[in-house]
MARDRENLUM-996236 format. One record per residue (C-alpha): residue number from 1; residue in three letters; x, y, z. Coordinates in nm, 2 decimals. Layout:
N
@k=NUM	r=Ala	east=X	north=Y	up=Z
...
This chain:
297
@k=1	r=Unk	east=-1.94	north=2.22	up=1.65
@k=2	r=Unk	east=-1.81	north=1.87	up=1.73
@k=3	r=Unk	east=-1.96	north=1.66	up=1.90
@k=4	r=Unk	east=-1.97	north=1.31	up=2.05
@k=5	r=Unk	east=-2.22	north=1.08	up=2.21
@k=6	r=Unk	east=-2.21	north=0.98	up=2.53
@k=7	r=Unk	east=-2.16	north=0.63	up=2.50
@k=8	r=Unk	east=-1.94	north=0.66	up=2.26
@k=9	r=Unk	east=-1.71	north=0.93	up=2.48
@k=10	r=Unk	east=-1.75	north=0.68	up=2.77
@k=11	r=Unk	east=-1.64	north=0.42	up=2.55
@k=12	r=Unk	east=-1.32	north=0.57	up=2.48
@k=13	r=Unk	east=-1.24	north=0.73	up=2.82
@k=14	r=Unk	east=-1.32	north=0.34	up=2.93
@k=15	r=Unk	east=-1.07	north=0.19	up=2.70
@k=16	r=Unk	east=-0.82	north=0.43	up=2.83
@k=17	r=Unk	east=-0.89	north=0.34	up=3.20
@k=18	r=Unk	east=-0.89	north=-0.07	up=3.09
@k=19	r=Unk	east=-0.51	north=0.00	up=2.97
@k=20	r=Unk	east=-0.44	north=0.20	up=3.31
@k=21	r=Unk	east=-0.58	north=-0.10	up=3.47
@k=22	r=Unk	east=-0.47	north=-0.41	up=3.32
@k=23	r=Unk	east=-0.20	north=-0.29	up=3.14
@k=24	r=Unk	east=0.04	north=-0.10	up=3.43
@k=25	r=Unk	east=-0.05	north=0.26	up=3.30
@k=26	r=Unk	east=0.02	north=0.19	up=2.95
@k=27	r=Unk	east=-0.12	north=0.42	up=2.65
@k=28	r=Unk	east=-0.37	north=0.29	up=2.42
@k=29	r=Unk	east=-0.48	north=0.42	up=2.06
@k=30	r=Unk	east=-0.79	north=0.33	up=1.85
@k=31	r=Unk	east=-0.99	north=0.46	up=1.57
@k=32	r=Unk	east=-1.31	north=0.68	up=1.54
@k=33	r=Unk	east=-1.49	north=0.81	up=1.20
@k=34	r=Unk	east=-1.65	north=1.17	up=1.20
@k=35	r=Unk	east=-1.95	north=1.24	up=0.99
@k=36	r=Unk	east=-2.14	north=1.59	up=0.93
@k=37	r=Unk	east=-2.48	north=1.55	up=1.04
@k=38	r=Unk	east=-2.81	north=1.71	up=0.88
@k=39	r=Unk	east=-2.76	north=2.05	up=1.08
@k=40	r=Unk	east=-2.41	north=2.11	up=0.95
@k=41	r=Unk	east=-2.23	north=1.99	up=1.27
@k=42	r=Unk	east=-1.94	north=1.70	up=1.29
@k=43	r=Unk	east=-2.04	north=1.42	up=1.50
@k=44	r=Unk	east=-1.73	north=1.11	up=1.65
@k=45	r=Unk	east=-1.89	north=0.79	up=1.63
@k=46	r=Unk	east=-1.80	north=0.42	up=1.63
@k=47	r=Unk	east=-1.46	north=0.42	up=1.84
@k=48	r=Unk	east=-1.26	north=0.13	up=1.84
@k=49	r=Unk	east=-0.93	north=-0.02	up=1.93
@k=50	r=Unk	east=-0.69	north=-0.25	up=1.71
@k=51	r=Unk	east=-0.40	north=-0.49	up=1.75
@k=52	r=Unk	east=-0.12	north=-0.34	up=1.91
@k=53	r=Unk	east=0.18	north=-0.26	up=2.11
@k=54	r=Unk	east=0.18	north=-0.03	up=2.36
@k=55	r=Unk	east=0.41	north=0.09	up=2.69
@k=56	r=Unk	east=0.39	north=0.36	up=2.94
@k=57	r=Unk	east=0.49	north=0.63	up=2.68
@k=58	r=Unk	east=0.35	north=0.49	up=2.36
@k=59	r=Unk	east=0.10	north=0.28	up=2.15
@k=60	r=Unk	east=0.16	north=0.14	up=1.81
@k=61	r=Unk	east=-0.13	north=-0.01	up=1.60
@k=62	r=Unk	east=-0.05	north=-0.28	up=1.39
@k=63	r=Unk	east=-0.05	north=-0.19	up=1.03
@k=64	r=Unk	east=-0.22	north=-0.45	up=0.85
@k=65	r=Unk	east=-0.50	north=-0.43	up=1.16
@k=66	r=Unk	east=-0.52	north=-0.06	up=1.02
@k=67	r=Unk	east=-0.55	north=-0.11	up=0.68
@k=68	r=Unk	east=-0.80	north=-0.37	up=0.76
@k=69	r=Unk	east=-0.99	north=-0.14	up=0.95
@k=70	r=Unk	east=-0.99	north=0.15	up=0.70
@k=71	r=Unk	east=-1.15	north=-0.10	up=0.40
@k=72	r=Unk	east=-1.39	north=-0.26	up=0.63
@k=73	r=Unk	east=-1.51	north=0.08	up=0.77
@k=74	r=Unk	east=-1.54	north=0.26	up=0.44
@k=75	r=Unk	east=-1.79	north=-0.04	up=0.29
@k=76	r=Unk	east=-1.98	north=0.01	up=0.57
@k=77	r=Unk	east=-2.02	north=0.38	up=0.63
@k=78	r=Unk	east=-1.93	north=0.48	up=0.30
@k=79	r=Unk	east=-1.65	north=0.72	up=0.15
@k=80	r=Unk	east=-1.80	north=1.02	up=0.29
@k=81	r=Unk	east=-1.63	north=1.02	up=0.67
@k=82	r=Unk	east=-1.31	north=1.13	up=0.78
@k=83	r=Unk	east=-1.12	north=0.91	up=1.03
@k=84	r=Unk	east=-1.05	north=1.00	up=1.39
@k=85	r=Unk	east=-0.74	north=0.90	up=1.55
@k=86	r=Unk	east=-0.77	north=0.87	up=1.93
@k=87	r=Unk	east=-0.51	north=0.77	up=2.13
@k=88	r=Unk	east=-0.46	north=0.79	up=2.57
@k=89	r=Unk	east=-0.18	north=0.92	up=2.78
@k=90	r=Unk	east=-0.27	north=0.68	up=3.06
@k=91	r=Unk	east=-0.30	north=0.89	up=3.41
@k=92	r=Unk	east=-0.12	north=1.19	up=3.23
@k=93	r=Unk	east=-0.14	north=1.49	up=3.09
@k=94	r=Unk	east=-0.29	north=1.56	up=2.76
@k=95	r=Unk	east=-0.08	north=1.72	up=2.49
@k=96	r=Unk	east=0.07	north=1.68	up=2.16
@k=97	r=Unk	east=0.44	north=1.51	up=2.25
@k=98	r=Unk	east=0.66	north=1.47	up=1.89
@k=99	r=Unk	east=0.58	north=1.10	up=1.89
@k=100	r=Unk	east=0.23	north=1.23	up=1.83
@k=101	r=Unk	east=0.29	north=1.50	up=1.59
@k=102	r=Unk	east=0.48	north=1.22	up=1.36
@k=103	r=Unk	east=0.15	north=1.02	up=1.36
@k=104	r=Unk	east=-0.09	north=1.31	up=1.28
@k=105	r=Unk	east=0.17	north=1.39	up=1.00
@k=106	r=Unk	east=0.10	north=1.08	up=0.84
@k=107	r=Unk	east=-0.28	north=1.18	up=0.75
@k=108	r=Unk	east=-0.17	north=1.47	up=0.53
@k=109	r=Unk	east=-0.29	north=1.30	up=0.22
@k=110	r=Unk	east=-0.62	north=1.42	up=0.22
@k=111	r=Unk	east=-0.79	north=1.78	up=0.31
@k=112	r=Unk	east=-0.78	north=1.77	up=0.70
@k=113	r=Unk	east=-0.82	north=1.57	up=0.98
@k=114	r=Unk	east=-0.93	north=1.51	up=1.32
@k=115	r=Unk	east=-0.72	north=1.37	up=1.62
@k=116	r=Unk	east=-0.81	north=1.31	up=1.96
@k=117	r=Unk	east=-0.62	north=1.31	up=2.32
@k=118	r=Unk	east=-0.79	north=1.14	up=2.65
@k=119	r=Unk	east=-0.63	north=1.04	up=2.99
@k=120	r=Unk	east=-0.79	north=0.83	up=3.22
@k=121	r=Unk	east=-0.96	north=1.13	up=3.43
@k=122	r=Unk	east=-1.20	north=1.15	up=3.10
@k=123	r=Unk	east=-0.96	north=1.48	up=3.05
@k=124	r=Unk	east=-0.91	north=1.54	up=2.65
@k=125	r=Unk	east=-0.77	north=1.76	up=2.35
@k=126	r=Unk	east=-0.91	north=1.75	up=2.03
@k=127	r=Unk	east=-0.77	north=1.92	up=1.74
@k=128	r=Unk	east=-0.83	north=1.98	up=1.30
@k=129	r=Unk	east=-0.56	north=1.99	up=1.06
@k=130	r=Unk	east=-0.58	north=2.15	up=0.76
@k=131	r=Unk	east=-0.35	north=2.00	up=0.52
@k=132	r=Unk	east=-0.49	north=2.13	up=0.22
@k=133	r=Unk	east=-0.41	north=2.42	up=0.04
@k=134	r=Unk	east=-0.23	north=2.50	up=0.29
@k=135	r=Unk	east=-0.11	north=2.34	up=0.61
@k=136	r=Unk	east=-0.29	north=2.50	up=0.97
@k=137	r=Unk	east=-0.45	north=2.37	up=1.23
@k=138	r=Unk	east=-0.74	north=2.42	up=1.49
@k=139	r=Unk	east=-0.61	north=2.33	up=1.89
@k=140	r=Unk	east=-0.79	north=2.28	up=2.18
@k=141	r=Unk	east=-1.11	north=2.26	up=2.07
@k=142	r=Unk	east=-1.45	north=2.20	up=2.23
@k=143	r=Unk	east=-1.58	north=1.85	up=2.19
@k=144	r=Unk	east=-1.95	north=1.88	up=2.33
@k=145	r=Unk	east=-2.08	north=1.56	up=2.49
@k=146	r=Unk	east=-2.43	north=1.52	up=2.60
@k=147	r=Unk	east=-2.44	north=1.33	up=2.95
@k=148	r=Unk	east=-2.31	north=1.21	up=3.21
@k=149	r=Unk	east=-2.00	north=0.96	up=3.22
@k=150	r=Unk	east=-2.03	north=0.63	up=3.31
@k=151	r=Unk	east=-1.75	north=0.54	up=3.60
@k=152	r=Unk	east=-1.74	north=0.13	up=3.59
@k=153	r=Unk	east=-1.51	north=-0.02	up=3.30
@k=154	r=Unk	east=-1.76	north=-0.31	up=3.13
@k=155	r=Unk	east=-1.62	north=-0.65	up=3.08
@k=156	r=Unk	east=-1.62	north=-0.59	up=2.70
@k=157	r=Unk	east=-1.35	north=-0.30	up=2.73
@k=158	r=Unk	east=-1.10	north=-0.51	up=2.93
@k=159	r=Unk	east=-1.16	north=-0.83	up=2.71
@k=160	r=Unk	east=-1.05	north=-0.64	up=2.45
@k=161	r=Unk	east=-0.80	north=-0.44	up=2.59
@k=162	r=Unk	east=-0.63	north=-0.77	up=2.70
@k=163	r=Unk	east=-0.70	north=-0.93	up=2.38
@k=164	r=Unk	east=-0.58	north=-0.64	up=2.10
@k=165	r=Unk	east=-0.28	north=-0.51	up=2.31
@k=166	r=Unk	east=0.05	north=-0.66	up=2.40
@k=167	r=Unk	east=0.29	north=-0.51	up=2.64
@k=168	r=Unk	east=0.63	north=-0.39	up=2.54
@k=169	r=Unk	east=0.91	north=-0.54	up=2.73
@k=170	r=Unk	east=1.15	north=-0.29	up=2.78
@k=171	r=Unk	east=1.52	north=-0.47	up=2.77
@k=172	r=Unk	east=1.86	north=-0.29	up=2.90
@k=173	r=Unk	east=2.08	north=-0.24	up=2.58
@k=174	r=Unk	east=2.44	north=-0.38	up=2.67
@k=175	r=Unk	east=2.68	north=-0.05	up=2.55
@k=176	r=Unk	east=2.97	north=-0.03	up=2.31
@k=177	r=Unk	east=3.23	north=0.18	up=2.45
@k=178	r=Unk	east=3.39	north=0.24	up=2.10
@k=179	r=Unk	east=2.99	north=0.27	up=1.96
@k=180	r=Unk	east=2.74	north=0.42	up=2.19
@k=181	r=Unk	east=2.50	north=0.65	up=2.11
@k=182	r=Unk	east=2.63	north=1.02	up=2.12
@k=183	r=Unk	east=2.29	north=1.21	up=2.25
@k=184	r=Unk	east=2.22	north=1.43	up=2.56
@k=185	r=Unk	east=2.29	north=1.19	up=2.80
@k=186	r=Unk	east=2.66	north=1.18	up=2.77
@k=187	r=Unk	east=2.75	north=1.54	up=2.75
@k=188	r=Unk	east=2.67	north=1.56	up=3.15
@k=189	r=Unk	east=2.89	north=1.29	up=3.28
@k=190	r=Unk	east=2.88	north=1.44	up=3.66
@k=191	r=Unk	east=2.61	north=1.66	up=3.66
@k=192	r=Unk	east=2.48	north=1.76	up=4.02
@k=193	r=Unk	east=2.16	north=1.83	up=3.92
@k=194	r=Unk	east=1.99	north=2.22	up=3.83
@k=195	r=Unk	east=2.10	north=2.44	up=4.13
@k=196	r=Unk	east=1.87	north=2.70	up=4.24
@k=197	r=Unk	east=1.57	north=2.54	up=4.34
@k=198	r=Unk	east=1.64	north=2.33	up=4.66
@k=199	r=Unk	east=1.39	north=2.39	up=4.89
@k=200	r=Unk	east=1.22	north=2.04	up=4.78
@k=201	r=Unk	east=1.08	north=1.82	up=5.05
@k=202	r=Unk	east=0.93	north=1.54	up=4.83
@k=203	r=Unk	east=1.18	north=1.27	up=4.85
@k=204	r=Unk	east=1.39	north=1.41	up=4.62
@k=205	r=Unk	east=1.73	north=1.59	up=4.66
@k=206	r=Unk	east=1.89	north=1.90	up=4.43
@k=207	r=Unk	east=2.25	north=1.96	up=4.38
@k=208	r=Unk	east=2.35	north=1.69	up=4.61
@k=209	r=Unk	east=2.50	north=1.45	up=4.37
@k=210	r=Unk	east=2.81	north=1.53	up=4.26
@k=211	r=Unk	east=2.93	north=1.23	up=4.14
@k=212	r=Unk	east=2.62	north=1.11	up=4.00
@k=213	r=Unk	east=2.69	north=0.98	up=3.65
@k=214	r=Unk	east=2.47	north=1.02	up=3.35
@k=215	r=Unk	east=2.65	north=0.82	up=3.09
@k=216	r=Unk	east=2.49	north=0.68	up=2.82
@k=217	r=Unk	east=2.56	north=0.34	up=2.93
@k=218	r=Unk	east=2.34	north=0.43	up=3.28
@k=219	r=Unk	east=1.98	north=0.46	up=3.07
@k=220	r=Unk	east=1.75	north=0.21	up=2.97
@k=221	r=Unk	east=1.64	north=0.23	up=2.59
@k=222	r=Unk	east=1.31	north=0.38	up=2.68
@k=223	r=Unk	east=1.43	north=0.64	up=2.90
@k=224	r=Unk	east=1.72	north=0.76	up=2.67
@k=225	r=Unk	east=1.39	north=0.81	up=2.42
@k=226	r=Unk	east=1.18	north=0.93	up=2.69
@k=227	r=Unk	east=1.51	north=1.18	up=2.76
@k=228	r=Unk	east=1.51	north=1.30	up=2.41
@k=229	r=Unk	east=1.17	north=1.36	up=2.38
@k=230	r=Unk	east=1.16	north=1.59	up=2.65
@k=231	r=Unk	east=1.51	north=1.77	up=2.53
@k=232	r=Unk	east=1.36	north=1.84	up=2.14
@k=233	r=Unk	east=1.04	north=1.95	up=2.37
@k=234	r=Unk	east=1.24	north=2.18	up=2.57
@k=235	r=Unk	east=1.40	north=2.31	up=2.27
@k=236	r=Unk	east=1.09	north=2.37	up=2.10
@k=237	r=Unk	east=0.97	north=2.58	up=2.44
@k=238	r=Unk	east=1.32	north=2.81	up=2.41
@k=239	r=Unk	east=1.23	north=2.87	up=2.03
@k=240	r=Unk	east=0.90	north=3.04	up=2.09
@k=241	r=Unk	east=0.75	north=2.70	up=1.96
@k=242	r=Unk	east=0.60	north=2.54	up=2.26
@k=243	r=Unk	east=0.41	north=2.64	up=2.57
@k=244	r=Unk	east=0.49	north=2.57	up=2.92
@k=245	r=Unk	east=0.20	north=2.36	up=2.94
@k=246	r=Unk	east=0.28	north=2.12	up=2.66
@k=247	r=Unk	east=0.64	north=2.13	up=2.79
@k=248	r=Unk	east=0.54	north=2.04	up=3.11
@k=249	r=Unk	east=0.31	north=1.74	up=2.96
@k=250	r=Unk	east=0.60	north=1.61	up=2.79
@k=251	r=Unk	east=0.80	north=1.60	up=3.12
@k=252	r=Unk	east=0.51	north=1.40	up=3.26
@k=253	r=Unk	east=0.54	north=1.14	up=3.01
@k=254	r=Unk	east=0.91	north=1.10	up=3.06
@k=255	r=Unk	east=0.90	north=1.08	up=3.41
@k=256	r=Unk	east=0.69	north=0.81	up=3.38
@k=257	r=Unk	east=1.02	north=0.62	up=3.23
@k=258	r=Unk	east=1.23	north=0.73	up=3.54
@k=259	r=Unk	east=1.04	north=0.65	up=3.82
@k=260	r=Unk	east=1.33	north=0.45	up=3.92
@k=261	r=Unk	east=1.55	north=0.66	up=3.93
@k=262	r=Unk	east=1.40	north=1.01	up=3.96
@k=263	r=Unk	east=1.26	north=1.27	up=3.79
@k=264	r=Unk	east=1.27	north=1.57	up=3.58
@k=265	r=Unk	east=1.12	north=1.88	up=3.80
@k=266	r=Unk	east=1.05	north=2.23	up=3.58
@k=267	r=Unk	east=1.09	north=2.59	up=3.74
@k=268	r=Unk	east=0.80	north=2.80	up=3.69
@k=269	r=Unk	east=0.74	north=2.94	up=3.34
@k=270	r=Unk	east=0.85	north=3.27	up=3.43
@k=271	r=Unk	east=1.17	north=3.13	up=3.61
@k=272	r=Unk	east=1.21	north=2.89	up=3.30
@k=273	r=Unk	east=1.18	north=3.13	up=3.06
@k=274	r=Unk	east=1.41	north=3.37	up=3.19
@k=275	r=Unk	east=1.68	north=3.04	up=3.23
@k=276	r=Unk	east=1.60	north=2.94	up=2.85
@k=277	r=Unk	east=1.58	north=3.30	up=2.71
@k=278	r=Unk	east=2.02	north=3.26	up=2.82
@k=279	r=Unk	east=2.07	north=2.99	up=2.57
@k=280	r=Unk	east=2.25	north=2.84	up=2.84
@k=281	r=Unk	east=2.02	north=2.64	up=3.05
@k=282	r=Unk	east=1.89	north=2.45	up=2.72
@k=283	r=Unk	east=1.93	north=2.09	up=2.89
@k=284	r=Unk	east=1.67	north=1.92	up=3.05
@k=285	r=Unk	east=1.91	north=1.72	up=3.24
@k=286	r=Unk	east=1.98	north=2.03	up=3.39
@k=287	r=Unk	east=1.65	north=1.99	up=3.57
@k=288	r=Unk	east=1.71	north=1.59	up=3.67
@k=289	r=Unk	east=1.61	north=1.51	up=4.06
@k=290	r=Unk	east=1.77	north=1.21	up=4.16
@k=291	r=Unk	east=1.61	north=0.99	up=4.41
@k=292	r=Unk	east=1.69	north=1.04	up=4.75
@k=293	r=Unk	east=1.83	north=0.71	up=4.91
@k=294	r=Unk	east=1.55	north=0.69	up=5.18
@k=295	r=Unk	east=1.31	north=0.74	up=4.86
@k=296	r=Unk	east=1.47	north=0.43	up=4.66
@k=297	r=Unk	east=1.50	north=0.21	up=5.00
């Protein structure tokens, strides 16, 4: 079993909410340690946040904060404890994007480890890896917390969100004609957007933009990332490699970069699946709502 007390949960879920808050929906990351207990079972204990940077699709922790962190906790717990990272995806979904799987990647140095996915709704994902002798891992596990949740962010959480994390400004690259990126966003120059599915009455119109460009010069930094993300994602899903769920998750995330402009709207899974298993529906700007005009006025 692993478990986590409550205020400890509540103190994570708290921080996430704090970044929500104060932060315009950004993510927010932190640190945990996990100990086995006398009865055999692993307990969380001790979150905590660190200096970083962080936006509405990612948090980075300052490295010499982390290394700090990792000296100071080890003289004070000892060397027996394995380190929890914990990290929020704002008022989203929770799910492993790639961004993520980089990160847990980088703890493959010692037997296994434990990482952590929250949202704001208290909603989380915990999972093991097992680096050593040989790479698997444990997903979607219980994490048992005795309790009820406390609903009211204390003072001490935002201080120190406010404090530890600085904002991202997100700043509008001007293009190079003769260098631009070459990507997914400039192989659909006019696309009019995935046919098929136009029965939508949310302020968003299908196949009604012909002339709609999506030329690499049109993105923002962030949403070309945010775009890529969800393509490898997408691609990952037509392999076998992904669920729908996690797919979807990612899509979440992205559109949280394109509120401006739109979104990106998935079939079902069966309808998805069926349009992936052709190999030629492997875009995920073929799945690209624009914004209405009545929607962006």
């Amino acid at each position: 079993m692993i478990g986590i007390e409550k205020k400890d949960f509540d103190r994570i879920i708290n921080f996430a909410r704090a970044s929500v808050k104060e932060l315009n929906g950004a993510e927010i990351g932190g640190m945990a340690i996990i100990q086995e207990d006398e009865d055999g079972d692993w307990v969380i204990s001790h979150p905590q946040i660190l200096k970083q940077t962080v936006d509405s699709s990612s948090c980075t922790i300052d490295k010499e904060s982390l290394a700090n962190y990792y000296t100071k906790t080890m003289m004070k717990h000892g060397t027996n404890i394995k380190f929890v990272w914990w990290h929020s995806h704002g008022k989203g979904s929770v799910f492993w994007s790639p961004t993520d799987e980089t990160a847990i990647k980088e703890y493959k140095g010692g037997n296994w480890s434990c990482s952590l996915v929250v949202n704001a709704d208290a909603d989380y994902r915990l999972r093991v890896d097992w680096w050593k002798p040989m790479p698997a891992k444990l997903d979607k596990l219980d994490l048992t917390v005795i309790g009820e949740t406390e609903h009211k962010i204390p003072n001490s959480i935002t201080k120190q969100v406010k404090k530890l994390c600085d904002t991202v400004t997100h700043i509008v690259p001007t293009p190079n004609k003769n260098g631009r990126q070459m990507s997914i966003y400039n192989k659909y120059q006019n696309h009019a957007g995935y046919g098929g599915y136009g029965n939508y009455t949310d302020g968003y119109s299908y196949g009604t933009y012909q002339n709609y460009k999506f030329g690499d010069d049109y993105w923002t930094y962030w949403q070309k990332e945010a775009l890529q993300d969800a393509q490898n994602e997408l691609e990952m899903y037509a392999d076998g490699k992904l669920s729908y769920e996690d797919l979807q998750g990612q899509c979440e995330k992205t559109n949280n970069e394109l509120t401006t402009e739109g979104k990106l709207t998935l079939p079902d899974e069966k309808a998805l699946h069926k349009l992936v298993d052709s190999k030629l529906n492997i875009s995920i700007m073929k799945y690209f709502v624009k914004k209405t005009l009545q929607e962006v006025s």
